[in-house]
PATIKOL-182411 format. One record per atom (N, C-alpha, C): residue number from 1; residue in one letter; chain; x, y, z. Coordinates in nm, 2 decimals, padded with zeros to 4 digits. Layout:
<rec pos="NUM" code="A" unit="A" x="X" y="Y" z="Z"/>
...
***
This chain:
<rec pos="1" code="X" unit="A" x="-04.82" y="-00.60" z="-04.62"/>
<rec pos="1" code="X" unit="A" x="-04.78" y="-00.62" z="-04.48"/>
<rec pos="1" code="X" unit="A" x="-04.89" y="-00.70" z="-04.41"/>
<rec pos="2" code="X" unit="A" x="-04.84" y="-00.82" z="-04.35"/>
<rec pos="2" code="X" unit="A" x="-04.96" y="-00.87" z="-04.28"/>
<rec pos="2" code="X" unit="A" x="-04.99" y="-00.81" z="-04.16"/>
<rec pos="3" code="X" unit="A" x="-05.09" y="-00.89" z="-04.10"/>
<rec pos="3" code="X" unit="A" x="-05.17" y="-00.83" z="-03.98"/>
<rec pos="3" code="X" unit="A" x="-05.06" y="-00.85" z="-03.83"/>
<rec pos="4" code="X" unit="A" x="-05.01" y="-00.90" z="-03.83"/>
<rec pos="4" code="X" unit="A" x="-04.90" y="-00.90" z="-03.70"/>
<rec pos="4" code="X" unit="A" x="-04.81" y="-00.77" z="-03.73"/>
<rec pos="5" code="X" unit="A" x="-04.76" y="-00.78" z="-03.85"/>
<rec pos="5" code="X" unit="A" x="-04.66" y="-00.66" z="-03.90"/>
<rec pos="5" code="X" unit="A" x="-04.72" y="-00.55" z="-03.84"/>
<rec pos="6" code="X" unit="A" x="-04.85" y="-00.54" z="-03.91"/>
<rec pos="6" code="X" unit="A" x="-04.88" y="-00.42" z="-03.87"/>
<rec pos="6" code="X" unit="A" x="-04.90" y="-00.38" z="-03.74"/>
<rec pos="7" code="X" unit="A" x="-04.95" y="-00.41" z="-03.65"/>
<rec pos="7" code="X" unit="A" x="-04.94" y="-00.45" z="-03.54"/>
<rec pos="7" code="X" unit="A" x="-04.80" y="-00.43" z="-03.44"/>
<rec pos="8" code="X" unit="A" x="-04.70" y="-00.49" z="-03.50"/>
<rec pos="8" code="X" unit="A" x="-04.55" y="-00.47" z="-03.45"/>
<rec pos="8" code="X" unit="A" x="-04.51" y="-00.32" z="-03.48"/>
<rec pos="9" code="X" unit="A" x="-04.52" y="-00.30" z="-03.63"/>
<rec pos="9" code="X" unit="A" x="-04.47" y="-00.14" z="-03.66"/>
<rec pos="9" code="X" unit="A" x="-04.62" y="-00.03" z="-03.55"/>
<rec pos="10" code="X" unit="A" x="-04.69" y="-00.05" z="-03.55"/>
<rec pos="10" code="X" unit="A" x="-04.81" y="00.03" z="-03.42"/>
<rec pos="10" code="X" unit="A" x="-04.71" y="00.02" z="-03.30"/>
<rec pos="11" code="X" unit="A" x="-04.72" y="-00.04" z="-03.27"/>
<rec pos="11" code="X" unit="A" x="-04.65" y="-00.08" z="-03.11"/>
<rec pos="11" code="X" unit="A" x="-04.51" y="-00.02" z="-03.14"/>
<rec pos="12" code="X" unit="A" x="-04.42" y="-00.02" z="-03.22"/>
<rec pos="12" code="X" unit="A" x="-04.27" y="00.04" z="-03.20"/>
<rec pos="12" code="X" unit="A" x="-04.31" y="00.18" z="-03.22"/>
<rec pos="13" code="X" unit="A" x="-04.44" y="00.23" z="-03.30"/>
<rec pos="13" code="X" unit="A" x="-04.40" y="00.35" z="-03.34"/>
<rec pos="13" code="X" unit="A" x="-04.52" y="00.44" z="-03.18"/>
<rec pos="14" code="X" unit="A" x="-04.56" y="00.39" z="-03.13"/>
<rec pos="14" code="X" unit="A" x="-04.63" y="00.40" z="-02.96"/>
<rec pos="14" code="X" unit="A" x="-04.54" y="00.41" z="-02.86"/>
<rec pos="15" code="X" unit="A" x="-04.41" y="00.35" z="-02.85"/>
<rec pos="15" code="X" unit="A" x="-04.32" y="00.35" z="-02.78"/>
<rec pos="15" code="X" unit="A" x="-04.19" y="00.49" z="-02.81"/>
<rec pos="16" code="X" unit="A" x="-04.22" y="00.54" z="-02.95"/>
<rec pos="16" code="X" unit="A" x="-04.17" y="00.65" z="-02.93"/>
<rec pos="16" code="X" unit="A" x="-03.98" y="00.65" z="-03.00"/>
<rec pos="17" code="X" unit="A" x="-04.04" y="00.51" z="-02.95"/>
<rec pos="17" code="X" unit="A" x="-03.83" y="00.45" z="-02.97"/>
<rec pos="17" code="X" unit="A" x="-03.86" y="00.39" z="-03.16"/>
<rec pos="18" code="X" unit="A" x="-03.70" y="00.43" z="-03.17"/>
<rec pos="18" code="X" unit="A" x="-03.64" y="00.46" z="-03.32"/>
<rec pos="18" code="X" unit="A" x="-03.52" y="00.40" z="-03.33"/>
<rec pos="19" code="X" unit="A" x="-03.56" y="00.27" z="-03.32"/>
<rec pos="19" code="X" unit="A" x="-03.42" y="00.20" z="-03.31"/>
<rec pos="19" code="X" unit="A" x="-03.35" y="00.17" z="-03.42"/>
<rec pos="20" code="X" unit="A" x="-03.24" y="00.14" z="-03.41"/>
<rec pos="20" code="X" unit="A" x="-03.14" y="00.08" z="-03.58"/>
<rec pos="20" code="X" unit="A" x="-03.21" y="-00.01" z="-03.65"/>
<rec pos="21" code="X" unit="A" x="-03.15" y="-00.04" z="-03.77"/>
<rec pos="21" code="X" unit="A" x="-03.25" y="-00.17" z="-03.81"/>
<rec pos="21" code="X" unit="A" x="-03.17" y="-00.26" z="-03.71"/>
<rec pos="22" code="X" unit="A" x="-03.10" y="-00.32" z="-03.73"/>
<rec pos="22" code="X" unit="A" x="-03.07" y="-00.47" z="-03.67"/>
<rec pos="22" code="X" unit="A" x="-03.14" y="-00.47" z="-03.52"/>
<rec pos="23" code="X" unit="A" x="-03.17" y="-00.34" z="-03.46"/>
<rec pos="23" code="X" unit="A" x="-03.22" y="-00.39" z="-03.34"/>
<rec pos="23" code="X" unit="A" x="-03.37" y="-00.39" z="-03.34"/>
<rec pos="24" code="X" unit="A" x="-03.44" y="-00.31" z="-03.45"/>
<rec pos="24" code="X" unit="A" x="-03.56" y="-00.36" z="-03.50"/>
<rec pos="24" code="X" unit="A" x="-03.61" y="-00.45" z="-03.56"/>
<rec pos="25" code="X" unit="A" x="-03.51" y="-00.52" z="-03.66"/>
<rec pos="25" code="X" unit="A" x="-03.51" y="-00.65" z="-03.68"/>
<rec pos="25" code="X" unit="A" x="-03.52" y="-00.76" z="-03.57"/>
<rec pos="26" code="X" unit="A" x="-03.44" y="-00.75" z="-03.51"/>
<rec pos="26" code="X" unit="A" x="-03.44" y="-00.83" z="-03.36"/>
<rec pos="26" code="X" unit="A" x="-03.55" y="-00.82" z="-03.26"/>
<rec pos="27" code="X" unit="A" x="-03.63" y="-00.70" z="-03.24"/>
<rec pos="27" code="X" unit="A" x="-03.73" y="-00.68" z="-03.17"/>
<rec pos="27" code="X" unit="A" x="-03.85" y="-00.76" z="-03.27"/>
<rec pos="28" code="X" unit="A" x="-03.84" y="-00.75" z="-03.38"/>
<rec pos="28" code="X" unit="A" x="-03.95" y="-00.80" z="-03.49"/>
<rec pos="28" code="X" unit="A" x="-03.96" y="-00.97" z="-03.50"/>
<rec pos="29" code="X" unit="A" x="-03.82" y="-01.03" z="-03.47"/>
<rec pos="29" code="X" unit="A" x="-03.78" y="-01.18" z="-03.45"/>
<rec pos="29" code="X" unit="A" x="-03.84" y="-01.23" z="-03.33"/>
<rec pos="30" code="X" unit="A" x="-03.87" y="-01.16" z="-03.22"/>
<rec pos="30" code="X" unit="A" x="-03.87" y="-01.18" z="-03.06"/>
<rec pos="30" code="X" unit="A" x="-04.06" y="-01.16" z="-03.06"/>
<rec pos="31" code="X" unit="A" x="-04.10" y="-01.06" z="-03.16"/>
<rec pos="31" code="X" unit="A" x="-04.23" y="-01.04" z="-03.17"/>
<rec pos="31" code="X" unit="A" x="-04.30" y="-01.12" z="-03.23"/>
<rec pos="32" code="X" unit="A" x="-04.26" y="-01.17" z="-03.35"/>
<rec pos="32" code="X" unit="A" x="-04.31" y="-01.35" z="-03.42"/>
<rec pos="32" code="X" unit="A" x="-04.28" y="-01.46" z="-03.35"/>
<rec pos="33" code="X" unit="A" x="-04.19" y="-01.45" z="-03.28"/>
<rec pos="33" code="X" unit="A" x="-04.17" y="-01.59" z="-03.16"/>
<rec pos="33" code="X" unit="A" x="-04.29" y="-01.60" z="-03.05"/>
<rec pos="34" code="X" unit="A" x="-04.32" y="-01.48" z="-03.03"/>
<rec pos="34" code="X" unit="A" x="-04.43" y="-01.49" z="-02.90"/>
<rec pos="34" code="X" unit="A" x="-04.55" y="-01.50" z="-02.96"/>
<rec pos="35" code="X" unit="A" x="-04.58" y="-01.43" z="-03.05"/>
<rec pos="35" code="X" unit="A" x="-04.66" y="-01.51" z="-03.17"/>
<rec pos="35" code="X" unit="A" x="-04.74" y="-01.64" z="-03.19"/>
<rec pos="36" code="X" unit="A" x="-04.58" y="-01.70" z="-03.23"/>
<rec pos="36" code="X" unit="A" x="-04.58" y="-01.85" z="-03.27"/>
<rec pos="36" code="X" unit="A" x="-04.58" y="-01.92" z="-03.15"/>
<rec pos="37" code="X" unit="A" x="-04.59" y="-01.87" z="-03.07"/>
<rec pos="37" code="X" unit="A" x="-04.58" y="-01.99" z="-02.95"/>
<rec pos="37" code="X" unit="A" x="-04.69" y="-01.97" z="-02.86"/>
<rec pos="38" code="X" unit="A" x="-04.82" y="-01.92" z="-02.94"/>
<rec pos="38" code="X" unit="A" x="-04.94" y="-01.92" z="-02.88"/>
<rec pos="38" code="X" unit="A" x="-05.03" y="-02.04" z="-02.97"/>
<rec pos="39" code="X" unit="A" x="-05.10" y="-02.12" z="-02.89"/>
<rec pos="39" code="X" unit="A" x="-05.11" y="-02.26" z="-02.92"/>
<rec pos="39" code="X" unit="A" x="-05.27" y="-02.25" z="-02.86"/>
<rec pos="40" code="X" unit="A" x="-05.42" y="-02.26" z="-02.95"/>
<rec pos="40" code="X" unit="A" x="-05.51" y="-02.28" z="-02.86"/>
<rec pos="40" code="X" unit="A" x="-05.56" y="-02.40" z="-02.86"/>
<rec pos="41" code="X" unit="A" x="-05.62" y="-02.48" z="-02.78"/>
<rec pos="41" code="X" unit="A" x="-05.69" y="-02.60" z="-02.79"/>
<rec pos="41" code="X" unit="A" x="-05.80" y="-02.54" z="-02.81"/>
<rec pos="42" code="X" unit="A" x="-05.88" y="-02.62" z="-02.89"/>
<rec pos="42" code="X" unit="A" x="-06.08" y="-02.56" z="-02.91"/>
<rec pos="42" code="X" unit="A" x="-06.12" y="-02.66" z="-02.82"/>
<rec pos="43" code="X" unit="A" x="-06.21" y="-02.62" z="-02.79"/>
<rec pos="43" code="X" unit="A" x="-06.32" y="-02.76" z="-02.72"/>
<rec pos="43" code="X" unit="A" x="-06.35" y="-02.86" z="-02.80"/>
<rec pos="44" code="X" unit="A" x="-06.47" y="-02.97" z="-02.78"/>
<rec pos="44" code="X" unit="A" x="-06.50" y="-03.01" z="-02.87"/>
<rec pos="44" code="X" unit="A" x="-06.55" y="-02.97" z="-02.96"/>
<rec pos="45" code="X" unit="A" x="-06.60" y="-03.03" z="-03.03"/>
<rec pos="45" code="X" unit="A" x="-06.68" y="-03.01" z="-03.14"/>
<rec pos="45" code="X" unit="A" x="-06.81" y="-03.10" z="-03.13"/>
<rec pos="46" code="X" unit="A" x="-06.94" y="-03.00" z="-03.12"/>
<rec pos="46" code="X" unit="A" x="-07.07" y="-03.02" z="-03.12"/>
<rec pos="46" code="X" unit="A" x="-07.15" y="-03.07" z="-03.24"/>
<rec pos="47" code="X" unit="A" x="-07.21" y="-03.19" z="-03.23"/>
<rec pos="47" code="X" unit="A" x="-07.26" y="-03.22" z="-03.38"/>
<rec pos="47" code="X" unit="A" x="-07.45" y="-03.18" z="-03.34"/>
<rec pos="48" code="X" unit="A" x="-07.47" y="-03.12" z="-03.44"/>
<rec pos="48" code="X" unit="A" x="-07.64" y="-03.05" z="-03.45"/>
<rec pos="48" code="X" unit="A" x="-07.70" y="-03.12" z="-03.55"/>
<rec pos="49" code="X" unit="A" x="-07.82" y="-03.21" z="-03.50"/>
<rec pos="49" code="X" unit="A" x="-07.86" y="-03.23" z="-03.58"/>
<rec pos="49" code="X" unit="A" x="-08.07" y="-03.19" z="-03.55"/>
<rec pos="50" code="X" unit="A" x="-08.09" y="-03.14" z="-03.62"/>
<rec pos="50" code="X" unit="A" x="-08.24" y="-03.11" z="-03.61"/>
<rec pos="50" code="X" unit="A" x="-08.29" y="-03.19" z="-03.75"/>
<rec pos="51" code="X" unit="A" x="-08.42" y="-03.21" z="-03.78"/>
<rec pos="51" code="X" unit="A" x="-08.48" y="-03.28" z="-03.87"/>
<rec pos="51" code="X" unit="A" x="-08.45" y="-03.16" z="-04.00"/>
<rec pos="52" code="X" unit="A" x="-08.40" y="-03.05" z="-04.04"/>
<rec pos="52" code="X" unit="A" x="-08.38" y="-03.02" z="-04.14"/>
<rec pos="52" code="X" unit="A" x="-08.24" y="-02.96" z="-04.19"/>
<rec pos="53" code="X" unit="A" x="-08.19" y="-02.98" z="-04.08"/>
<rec pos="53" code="X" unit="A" x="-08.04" y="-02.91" z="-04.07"/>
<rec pos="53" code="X" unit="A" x="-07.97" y="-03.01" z="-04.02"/>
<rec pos="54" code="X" unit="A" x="-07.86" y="-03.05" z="-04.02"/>
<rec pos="54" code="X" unit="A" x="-07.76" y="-03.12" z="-03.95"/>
<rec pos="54" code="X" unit="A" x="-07.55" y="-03.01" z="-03.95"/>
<rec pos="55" code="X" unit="A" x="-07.51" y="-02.97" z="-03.83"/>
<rec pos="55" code="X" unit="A" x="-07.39" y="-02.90" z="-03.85"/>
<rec pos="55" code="X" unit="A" x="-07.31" y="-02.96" z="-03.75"/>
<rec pos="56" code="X" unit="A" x="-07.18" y="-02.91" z="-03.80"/>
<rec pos="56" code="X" unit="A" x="-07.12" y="-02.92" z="-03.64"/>
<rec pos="56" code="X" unit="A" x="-07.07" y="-02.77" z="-03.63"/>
<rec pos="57" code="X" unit="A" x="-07.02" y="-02.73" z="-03.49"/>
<rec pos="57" code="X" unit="A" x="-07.01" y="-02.62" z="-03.45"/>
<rec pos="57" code="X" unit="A" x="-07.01" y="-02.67" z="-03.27"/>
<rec pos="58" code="X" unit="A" x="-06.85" y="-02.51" z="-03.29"/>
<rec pos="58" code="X" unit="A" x="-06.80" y="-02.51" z="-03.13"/>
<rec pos="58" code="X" unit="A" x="-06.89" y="-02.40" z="-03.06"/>
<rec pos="59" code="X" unit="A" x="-06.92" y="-02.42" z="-02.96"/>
<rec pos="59" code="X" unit="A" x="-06.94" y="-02.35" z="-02.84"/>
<rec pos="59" code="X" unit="A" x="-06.88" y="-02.25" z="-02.82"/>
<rec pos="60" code="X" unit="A" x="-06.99" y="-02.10" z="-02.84"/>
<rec pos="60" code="X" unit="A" x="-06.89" y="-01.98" z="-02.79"/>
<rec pos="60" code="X" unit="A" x="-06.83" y="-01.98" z="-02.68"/>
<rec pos="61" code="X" unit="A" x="-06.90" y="-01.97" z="-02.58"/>
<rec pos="61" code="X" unit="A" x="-06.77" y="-01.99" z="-02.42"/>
<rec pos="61" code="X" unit="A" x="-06.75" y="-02.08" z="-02.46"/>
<rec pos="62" code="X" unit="A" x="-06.68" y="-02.19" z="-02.52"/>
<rec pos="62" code="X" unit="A" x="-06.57" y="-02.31" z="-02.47"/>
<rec pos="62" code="X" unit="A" x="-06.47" y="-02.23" z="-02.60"/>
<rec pos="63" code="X" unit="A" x="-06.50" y="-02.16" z="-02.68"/>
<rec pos="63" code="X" unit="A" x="-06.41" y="-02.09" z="-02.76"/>
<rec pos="63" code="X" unit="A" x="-06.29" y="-01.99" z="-02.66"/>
<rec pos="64" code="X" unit="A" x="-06.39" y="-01.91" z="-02.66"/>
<rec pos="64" code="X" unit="A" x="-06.39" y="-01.81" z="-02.54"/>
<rec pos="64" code="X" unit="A" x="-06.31" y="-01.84" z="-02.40"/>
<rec pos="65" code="X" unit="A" x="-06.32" y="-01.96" z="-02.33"/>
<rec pos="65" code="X" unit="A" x="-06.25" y="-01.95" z="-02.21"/>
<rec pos="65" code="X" unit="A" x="-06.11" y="-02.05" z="-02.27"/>
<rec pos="66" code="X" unit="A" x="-06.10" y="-02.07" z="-02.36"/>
<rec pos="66" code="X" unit="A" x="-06.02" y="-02.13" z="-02.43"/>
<rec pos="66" code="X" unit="A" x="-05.89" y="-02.04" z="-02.49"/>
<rec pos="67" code="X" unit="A" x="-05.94" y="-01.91" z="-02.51"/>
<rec pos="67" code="X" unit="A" x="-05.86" y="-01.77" z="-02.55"/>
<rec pos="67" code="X" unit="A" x="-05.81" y="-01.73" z="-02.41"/>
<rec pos="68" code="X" unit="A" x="-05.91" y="-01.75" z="-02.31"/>
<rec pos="68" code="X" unit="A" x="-05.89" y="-01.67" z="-02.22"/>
<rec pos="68" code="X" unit="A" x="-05.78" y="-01.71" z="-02.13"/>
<rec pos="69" code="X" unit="A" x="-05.78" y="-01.87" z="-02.11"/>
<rec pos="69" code="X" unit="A" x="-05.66" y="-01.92" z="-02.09"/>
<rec pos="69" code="X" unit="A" x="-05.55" y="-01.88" z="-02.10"/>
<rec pos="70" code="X" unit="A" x="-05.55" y="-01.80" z="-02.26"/>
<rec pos="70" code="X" unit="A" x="-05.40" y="-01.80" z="-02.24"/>
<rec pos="70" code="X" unit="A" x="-05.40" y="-01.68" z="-02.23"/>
<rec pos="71" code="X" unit="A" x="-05.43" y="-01.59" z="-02.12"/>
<rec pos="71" code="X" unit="A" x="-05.44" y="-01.47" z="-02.12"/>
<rec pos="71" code="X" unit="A" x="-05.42" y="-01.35" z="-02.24"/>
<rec pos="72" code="X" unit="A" x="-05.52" y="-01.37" z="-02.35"/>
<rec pos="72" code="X" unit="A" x="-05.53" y="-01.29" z="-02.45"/>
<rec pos="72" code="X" unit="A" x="-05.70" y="-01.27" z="-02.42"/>
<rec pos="73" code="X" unit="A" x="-05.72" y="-01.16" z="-02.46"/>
<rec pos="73" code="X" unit="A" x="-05.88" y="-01.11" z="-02.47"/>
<rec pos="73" code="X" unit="A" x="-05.91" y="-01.09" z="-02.59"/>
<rec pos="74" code="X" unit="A" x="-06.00" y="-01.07" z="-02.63"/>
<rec pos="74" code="X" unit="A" x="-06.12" y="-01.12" z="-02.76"/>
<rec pos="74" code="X" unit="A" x="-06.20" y="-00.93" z="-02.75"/>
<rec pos="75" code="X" unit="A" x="-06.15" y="-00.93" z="-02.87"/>
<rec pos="75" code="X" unit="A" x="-06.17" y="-00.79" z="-02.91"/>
<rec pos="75" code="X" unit="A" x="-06.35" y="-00.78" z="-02.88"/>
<rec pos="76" code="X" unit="A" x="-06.41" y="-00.72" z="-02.82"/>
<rec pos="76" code="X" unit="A" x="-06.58" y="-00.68" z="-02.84"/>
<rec pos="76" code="X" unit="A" x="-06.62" y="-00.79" z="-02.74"/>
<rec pos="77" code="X" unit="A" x="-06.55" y="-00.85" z="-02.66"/>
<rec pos="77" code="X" unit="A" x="-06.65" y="-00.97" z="-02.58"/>
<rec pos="77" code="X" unit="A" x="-06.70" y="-00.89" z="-02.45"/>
<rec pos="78" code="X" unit="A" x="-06.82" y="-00.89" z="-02.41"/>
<rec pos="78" code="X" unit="A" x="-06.88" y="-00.87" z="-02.33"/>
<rec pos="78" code="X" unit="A" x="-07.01" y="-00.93" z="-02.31"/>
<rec pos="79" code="X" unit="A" x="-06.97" y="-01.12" z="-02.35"/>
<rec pos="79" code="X" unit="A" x="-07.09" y="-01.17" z="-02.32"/>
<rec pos="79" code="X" unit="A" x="-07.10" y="-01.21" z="-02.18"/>
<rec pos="80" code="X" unit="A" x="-06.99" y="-01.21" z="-02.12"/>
<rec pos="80" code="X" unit="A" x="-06.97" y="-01.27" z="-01.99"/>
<rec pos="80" code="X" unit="A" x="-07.03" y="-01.44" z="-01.97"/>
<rec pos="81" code="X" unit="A" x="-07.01" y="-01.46" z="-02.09"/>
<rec pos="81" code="X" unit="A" x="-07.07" y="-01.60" z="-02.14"/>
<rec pos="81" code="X" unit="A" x="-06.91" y="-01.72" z="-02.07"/>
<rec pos="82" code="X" unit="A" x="-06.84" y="-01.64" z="-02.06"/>
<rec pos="82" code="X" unit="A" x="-06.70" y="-01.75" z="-01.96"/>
<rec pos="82" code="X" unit="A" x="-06.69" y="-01.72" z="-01.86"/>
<rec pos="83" code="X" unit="A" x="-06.62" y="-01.88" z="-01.82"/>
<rec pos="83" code="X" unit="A" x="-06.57" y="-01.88" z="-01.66"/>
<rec pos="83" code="X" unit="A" x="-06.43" y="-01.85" z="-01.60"/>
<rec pos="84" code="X" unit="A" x="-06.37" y="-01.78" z="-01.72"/>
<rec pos="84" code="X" unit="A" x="-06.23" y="-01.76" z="-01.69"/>
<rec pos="84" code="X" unit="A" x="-06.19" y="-01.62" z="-01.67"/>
<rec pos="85" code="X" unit="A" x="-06.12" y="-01.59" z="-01.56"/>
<rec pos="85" code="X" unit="A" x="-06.17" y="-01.44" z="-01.54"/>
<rec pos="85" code="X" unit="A" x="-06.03" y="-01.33" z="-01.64"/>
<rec pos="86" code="X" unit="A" x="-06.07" y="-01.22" z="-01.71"/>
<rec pos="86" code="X" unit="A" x="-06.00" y="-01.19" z="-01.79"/>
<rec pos="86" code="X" unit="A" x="-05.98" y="-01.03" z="-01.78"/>
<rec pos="87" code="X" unit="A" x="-05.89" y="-00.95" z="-01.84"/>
<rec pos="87" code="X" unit="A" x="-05.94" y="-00.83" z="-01.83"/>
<rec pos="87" code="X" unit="A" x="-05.97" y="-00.75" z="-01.96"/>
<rec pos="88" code="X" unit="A" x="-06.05" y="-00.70" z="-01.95"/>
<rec pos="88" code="X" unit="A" x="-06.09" y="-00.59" z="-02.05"/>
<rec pos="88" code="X" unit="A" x="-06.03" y="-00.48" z="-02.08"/>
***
């Protein structure tokens, strides 16, 4: 079972409700749609280069206010490192 699944069966069995299948099925259809229709843009991408290292790598806050956009929160953040106001 993947990590959404599990996730979906948490949440139905939180709610208490014990529905048919077909209308579990259907709640499960409605729950991978919203899912799938989360879309993040990253920021750019930062190229590092020092005299013994060279990387690229994104910016935690441009990651971060980039999640936050779309109003989802980031499990453990409490860097207050973004400008987008979110709730915990």
């Amino acid at each position: 079972m993947d990590k959404s699944r599990e996730q979906f069966e948490a949440w139905l069995k939180s709610t208490g409700h014990n529905p048919p299948y077909s209308v579990k099925r259907g709640y499960w259809e409605i729950w991978k749609a919203s899912r799938a229709a989360i879309e993040i843009e990253l920021p750019p991408v930062m190229r590092i280069e020092e005299p013994a290292i060279s990387f690229c790598a994104y910016g935690r806050a441009g990651v971060l206010n980039a999640i936050y956009e779309h109003g989802l929160n980031v499990k453990g953040d409490d860097s207050g490192e973004t400008d987008v106001p979110h709730q915990r």
